[in-house]
PDB file of N, H, CA, C and O in Angstrom:
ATOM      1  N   UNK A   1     -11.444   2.243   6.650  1.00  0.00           N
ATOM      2  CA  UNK A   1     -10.584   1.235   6.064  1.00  0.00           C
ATOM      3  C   UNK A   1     -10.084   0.339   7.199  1.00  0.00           C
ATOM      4  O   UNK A   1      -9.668   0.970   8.171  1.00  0.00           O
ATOM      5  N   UNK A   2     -10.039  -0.850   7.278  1.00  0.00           N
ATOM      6  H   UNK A   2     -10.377  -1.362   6.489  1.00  0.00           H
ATOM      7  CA  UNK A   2      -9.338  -2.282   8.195  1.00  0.00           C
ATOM      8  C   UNK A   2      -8.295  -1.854   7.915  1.00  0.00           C
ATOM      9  O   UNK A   2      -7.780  -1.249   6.976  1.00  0.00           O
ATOM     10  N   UNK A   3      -7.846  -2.498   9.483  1.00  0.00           N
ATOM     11  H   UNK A   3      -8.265  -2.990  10.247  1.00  0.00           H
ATOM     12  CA  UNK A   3      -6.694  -2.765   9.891  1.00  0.00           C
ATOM     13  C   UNK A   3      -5.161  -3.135   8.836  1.00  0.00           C
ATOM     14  O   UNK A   3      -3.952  -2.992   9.017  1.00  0.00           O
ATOM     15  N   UNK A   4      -5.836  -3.552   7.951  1.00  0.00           N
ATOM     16  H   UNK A   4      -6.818  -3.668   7.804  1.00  0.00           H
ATOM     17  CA  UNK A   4      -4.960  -4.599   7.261  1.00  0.00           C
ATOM     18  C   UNK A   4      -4.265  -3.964   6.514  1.00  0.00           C
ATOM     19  O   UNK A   4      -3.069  -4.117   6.266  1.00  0.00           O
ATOM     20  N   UNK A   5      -5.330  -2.868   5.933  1.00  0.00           N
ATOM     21  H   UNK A   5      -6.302  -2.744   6.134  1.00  0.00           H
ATOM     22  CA  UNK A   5      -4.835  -1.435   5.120  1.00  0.00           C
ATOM     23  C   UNK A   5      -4.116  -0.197   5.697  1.00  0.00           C
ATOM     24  O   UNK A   5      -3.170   0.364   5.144  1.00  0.00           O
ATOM     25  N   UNK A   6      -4.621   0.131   6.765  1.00  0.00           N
ATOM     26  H   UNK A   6      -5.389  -0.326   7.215  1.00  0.00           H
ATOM     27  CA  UNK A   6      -4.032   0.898   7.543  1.00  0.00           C
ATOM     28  C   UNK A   6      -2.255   0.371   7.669  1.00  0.00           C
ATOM     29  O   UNK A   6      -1.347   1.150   7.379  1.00  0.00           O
ATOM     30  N   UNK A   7      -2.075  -0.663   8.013  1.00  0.00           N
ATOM     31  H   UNK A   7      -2.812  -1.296   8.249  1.00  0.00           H
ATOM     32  CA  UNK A   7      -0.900  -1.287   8.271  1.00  0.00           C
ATOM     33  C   UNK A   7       0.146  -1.186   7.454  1.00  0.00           C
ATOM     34  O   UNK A   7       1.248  -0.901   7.924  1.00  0.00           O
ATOM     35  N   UNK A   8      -0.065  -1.447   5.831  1.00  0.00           N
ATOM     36  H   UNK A   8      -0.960  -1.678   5.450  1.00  0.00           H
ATOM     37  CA  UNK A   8       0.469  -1.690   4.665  1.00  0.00           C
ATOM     38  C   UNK A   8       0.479  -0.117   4.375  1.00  0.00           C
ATOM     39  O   UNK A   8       1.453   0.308   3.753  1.00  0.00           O
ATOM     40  N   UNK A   9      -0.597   0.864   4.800  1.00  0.00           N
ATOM     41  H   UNK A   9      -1.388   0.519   5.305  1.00  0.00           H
ATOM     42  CA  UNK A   9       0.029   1.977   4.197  1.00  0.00           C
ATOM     43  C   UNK A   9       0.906   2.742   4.780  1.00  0.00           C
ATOM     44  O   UNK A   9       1.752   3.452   4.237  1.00  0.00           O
ATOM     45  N   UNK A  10       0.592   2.518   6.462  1.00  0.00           N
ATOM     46  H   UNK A  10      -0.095   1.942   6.903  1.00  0.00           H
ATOM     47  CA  UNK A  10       1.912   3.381   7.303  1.00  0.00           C
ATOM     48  C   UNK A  10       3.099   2.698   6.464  1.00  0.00           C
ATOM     49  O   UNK A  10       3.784   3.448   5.768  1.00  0.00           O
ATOM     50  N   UNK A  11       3.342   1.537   6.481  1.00  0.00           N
ATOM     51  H   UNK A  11       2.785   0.928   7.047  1.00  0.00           H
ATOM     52  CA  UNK A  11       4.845   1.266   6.056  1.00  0.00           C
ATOM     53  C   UNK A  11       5.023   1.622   4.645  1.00  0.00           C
ATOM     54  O   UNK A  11       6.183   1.623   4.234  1.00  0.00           O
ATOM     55  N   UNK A  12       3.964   1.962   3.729  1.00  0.00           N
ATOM     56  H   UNK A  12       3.022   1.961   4.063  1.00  0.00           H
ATOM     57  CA  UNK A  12       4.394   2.725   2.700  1.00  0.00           C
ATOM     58  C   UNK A  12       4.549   3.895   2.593  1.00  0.00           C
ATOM     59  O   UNK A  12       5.344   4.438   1.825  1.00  0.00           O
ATOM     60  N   UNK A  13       3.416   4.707   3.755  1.00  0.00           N
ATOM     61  H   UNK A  13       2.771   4.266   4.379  1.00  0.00           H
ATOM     62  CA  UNK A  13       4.123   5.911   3.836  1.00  0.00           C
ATOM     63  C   UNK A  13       5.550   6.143   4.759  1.00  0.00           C
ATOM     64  O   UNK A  13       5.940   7.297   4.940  1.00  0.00           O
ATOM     65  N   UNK A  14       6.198   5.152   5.248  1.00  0.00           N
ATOM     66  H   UNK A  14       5.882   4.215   5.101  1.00  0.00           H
ATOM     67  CA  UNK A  14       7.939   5.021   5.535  1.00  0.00           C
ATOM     68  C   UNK A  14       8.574   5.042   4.453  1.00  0.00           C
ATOM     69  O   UNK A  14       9.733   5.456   4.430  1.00  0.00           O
ATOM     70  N   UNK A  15       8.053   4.676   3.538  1.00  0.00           N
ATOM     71  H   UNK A  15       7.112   4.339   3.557  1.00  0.00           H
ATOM     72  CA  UNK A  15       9.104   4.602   2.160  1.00  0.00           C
ATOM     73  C   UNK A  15       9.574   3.062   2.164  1.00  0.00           C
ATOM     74  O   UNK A  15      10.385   2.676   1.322  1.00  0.00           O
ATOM     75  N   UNK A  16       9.046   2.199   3.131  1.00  0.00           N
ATOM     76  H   UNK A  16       8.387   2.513   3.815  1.00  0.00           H
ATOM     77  CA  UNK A  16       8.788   0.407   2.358  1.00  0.00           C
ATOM     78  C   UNK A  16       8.583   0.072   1.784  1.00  0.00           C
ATOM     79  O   UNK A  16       7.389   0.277   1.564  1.00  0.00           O
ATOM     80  N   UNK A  17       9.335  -0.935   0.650  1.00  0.00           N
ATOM     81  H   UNK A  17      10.305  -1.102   0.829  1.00  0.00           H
ATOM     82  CA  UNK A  17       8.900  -1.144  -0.438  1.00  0.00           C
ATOM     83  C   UNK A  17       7.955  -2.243  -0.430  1.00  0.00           C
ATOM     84  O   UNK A  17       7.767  -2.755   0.674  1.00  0.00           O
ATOM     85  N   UNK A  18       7.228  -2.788  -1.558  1.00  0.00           N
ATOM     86  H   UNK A  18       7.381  -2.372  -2.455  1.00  0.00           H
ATOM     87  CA  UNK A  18       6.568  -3.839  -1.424  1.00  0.00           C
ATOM     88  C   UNK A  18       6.515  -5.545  -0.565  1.00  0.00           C
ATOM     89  O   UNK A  18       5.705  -6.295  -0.020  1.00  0.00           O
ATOM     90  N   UNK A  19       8.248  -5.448  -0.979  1.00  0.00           N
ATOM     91  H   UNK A  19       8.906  -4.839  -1.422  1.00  0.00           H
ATOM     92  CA  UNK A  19       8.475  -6.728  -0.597  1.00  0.00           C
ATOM     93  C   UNK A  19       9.890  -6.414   0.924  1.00  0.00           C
ATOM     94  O   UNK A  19      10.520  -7.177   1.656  1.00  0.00           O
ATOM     95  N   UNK A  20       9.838  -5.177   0.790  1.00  0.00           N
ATOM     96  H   UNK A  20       9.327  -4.556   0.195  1.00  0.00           H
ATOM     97  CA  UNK A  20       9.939  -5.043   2.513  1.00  0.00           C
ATOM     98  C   UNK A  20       8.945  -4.860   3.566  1.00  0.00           C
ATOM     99  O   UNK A  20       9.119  -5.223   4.730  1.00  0.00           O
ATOM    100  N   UNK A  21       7.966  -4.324   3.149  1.00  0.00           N
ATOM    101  H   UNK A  21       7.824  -4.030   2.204  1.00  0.00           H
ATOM    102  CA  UNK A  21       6.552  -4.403   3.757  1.00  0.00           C
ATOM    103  C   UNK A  21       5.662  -5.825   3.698  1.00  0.00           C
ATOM    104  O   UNK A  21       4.665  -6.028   4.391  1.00  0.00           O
ATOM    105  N   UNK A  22       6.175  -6.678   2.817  1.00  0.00           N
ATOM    106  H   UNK A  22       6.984  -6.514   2.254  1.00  0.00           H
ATOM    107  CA  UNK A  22       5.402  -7.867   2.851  1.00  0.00           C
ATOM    108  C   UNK A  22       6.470  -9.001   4.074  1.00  0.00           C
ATOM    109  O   UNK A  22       6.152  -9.957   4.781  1.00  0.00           O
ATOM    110  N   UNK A  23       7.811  -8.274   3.827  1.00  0.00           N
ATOM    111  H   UNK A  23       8.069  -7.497   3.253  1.00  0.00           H
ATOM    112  CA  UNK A  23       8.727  -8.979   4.781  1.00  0.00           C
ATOM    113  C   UNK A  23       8.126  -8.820   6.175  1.00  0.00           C
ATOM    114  O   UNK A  23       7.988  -9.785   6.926  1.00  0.00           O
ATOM    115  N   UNK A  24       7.742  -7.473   6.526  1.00  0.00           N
ATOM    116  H   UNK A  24       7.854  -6.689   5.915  1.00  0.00           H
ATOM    117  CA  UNK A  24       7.514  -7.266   8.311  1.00  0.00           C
ATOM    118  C   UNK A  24       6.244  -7.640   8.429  1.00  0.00           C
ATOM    119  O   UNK A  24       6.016  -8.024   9.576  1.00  0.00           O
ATOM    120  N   UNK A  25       5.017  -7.706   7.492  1.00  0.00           N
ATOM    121  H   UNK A  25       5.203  -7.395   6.560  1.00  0.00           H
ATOM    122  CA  UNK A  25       3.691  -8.291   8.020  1.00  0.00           C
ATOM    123  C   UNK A  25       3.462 -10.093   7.851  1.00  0.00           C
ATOM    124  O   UNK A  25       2.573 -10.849   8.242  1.00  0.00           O
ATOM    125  N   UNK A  26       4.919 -10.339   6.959  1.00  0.00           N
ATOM    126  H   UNK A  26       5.642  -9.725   6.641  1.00  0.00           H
ATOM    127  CA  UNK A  26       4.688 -11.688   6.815  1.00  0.00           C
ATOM    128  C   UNK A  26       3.311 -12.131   5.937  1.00  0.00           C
ATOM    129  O   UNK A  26       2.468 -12.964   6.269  1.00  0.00           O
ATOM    130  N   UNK A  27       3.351 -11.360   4.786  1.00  0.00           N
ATOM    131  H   UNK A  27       4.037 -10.684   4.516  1.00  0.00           H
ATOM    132  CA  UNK A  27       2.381 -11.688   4.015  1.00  0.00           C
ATOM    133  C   UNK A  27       3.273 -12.007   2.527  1.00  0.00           C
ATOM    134  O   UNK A  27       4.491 -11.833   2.483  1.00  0.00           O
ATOM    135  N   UNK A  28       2.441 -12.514   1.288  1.00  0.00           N
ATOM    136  H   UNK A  28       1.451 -12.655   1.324  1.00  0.00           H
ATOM    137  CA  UNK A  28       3.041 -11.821   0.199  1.00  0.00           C
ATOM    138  C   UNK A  28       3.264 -10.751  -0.761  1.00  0.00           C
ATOM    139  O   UNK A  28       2.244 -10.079  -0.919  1.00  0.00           O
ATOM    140  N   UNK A  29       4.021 -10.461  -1.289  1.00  0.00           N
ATOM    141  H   UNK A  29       4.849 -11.007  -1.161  1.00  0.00           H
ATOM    142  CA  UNK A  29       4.754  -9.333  -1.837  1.00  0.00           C
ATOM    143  C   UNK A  29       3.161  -9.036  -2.768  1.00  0.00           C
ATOM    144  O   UNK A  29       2.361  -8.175  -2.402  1.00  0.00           O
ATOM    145  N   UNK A  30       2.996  -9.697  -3.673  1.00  0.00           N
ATOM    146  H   UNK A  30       3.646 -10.396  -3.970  1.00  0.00           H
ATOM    147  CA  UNK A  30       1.726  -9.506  -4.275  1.00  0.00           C
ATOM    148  C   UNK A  30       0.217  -8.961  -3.419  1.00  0.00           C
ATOM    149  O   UNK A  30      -0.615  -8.159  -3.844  1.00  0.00           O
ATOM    150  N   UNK A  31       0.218  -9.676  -2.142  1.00  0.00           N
ATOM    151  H   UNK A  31       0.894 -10.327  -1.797  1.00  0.00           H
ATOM    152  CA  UNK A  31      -0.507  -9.175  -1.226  1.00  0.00           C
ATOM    153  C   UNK A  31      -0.645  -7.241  -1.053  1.00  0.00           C
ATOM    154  O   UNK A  31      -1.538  -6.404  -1.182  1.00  0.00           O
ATOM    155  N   UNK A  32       0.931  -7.252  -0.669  1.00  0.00           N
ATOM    156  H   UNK A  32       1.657  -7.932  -0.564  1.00  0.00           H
ATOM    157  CA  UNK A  32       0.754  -6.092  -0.377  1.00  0.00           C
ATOM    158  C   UNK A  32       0.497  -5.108  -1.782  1.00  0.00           C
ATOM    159  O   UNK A  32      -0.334  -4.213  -1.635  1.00  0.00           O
ATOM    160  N   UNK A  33       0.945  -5.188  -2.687  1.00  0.00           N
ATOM    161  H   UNK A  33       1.620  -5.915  -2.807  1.00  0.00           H
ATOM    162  CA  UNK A  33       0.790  -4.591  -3.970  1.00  0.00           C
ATOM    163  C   UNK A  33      -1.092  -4.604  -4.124  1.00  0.00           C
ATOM    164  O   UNK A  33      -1.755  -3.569  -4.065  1.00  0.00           O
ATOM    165  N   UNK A  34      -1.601  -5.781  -4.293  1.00  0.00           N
ATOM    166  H   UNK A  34      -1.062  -6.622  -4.342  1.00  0.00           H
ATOM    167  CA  UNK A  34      -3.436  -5.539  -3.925  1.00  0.00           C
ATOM    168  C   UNK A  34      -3.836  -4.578  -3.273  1.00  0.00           C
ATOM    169  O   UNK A  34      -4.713  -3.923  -3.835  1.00  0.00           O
ATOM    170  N   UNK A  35      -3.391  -4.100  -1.880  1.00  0.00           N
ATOM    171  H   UNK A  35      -2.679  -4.633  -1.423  1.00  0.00           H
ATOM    172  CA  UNK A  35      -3.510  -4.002  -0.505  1.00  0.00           C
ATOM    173  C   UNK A  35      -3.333  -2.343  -0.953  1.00  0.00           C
ATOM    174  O   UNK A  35      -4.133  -1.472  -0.609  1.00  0.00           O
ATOM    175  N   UNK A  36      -2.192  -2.120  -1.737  1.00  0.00           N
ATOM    176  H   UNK A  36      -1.543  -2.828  -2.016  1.00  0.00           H
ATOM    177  CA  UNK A  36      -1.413  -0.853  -1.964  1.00  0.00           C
ATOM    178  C   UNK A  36      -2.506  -0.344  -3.345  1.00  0.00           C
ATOM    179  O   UNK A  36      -2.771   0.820  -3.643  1.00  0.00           O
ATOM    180  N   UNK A  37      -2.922  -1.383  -3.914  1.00  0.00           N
ATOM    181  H   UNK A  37      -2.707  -2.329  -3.672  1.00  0.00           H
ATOM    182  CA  UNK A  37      -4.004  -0.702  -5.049  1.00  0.00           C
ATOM    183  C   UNK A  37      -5.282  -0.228  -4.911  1.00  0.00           C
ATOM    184  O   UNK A  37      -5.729   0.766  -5.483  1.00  0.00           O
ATOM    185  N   UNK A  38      -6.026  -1.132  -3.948  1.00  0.00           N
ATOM    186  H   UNK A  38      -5.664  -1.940  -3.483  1.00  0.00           H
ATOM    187  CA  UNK A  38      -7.546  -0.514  -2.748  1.00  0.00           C
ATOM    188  C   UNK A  38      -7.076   0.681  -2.113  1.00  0.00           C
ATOM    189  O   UNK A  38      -7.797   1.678  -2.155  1.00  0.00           O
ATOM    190  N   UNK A  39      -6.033   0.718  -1.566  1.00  0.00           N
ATOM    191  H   UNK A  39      -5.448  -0.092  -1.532  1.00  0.00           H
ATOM    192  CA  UNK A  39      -5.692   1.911  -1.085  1.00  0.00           C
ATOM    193  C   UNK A  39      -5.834   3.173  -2.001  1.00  0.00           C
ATOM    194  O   UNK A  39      -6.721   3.997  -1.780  1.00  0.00           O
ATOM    195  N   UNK A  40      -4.808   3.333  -3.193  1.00  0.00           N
ATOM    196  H   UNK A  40      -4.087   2.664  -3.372  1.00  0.00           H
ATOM    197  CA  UNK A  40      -4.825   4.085  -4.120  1.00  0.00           C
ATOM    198  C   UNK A  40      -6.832   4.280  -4.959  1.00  0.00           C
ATOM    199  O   UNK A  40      -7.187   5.264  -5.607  1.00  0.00           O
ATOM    200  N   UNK A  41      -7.334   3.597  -4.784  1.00  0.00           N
ATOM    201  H   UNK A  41      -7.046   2.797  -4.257  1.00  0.00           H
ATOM    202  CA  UNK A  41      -8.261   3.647  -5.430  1.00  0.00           C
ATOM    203  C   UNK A  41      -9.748   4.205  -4.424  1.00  0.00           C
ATOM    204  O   UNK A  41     -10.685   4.862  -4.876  1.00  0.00           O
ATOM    205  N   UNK A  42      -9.597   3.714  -2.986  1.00  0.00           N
ATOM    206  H   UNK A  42      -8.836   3.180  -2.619  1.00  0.00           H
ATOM    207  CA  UNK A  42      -9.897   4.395  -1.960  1.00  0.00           C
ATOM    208  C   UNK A  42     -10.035   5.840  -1.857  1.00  0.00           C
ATOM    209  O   UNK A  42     -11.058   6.508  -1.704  1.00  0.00           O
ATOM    210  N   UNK A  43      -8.419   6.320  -2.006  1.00  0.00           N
ATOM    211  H   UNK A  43      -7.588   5.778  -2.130  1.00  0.00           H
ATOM    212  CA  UNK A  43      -8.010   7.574  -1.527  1.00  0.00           C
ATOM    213  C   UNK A  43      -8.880   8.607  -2.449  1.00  0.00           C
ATOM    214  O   UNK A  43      -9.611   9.484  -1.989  1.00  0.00           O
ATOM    215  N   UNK A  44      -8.636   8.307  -4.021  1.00  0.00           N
ATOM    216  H   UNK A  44      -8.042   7.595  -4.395  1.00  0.00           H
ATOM    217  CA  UNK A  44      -9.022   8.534  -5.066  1.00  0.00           C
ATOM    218  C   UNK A  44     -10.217   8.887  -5.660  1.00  0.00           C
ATOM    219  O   UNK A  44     -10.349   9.705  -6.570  1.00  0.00           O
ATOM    220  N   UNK A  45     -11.477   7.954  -4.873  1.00  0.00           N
ATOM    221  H   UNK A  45     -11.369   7.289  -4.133  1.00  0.00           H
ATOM    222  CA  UNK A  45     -12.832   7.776  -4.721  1.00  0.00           C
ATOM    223  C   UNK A  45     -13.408   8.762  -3.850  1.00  0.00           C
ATOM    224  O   UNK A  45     -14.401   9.454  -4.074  1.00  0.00           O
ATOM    225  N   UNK A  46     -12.682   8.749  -2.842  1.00  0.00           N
ATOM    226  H   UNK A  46     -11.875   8.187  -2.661  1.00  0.00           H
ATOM    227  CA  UNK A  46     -13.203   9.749  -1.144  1.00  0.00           C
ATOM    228  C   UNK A  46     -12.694  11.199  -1.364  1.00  0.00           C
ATOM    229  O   UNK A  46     -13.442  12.169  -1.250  1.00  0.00           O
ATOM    230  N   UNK A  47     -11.377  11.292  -1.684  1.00  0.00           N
ATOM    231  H   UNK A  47     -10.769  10.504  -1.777  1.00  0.00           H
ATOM    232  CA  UNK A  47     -10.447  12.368  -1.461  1.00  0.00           C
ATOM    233  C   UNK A  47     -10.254  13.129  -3.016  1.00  0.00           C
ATOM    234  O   UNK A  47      -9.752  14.253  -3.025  1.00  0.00           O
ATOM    235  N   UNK A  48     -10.685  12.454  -4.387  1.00  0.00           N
ATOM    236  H   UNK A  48     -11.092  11.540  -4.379  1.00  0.00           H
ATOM    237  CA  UNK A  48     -10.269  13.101  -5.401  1.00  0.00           C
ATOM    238  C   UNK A  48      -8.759  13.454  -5.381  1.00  0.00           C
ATOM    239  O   UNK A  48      -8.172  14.374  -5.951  1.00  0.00           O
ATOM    240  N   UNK A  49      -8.391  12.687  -4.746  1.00  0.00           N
ATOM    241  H   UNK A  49      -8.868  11.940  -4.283  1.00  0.00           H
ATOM    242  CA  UNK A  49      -6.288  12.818  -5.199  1.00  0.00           C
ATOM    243  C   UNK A  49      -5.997  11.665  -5.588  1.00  0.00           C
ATOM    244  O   UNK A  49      -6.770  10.752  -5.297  1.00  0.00           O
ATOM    245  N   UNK A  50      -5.089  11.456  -6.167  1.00  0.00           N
ATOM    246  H   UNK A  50      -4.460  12.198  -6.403  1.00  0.00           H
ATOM    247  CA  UNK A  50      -4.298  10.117  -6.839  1.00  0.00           C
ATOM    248  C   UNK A  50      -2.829  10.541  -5.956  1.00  0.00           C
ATOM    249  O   UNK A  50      -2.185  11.579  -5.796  1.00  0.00           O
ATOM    250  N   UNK A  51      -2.701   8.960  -5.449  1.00  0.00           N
ATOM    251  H   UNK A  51      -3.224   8.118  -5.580  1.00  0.00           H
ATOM    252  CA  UNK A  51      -1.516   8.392  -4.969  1.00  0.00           C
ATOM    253  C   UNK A  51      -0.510   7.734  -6.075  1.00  0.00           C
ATOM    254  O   UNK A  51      -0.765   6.856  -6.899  1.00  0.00           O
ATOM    255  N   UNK A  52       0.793   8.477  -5.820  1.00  0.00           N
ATOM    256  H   UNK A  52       1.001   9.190  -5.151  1.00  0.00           H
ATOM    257  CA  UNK A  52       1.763   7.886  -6.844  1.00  0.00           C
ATOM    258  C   UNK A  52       1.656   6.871  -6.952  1.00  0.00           C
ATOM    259  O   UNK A  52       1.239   6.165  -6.035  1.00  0.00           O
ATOM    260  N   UNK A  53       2.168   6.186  -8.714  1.00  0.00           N
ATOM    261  H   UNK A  53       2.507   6.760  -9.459  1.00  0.00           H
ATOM    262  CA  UNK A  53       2.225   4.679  -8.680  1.00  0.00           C
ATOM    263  C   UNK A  53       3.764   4.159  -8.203  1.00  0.00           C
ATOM    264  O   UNK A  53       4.751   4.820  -7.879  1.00  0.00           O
ATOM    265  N   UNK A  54       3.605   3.039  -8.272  1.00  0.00           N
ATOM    266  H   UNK A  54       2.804   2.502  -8.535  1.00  0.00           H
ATOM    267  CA  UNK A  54       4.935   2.410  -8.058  1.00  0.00           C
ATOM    268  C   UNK A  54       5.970   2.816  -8.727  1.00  0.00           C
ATOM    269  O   UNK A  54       6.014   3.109  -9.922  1.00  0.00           O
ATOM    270  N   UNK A  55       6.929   2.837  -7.839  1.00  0.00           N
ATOM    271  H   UNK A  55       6.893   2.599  -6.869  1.00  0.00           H
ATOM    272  CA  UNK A  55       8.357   4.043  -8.804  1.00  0.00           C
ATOM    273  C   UNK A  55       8.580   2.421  -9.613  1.00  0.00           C
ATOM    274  O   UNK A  55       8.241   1.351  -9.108  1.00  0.00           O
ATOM    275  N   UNK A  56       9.182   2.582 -10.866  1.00  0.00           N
ATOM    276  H   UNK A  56       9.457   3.451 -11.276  1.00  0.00           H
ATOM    277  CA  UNK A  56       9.933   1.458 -11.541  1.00  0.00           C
ATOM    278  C   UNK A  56      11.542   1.881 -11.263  1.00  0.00           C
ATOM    279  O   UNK A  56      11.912   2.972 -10.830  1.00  0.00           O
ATOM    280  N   UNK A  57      12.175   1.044 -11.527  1.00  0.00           N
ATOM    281  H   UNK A  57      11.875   0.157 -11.879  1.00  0.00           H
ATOM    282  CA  UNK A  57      13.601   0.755 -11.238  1.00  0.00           C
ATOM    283  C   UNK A  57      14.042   0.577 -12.557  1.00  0.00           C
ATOM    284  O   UNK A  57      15.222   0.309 -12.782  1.00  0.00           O
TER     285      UNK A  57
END
């Protein structure tokens, strides 16, 4: 997986939220949510585990 992914998931595995993680890479919030769904679907494909979805509020 790029860089780009790697990046977006350390700060999700900090417990960053979308649009605090889109704050420190300077991308958009939607960005990272894409970014956070290849990931989940990645993990899923290779590893046979599912990554939590987005907590709702």
């Amino acid at each position: 997986m790029s860089s780009i992914y790697v990046e977006v998931f350390e700060l999700w595995a900090q417990g960053l939220t979308e649009a605090e993680s889109a704050a420190v890479l300077k991308i958009l919030p939607n960005t990272v949510k894409s970014r956070r769904n290849k990931i989940r679907k990645v993990v899923r494909e290779r590893l046979g585990v599912s990554l939590p979805p987005k907590k709702r509020k």
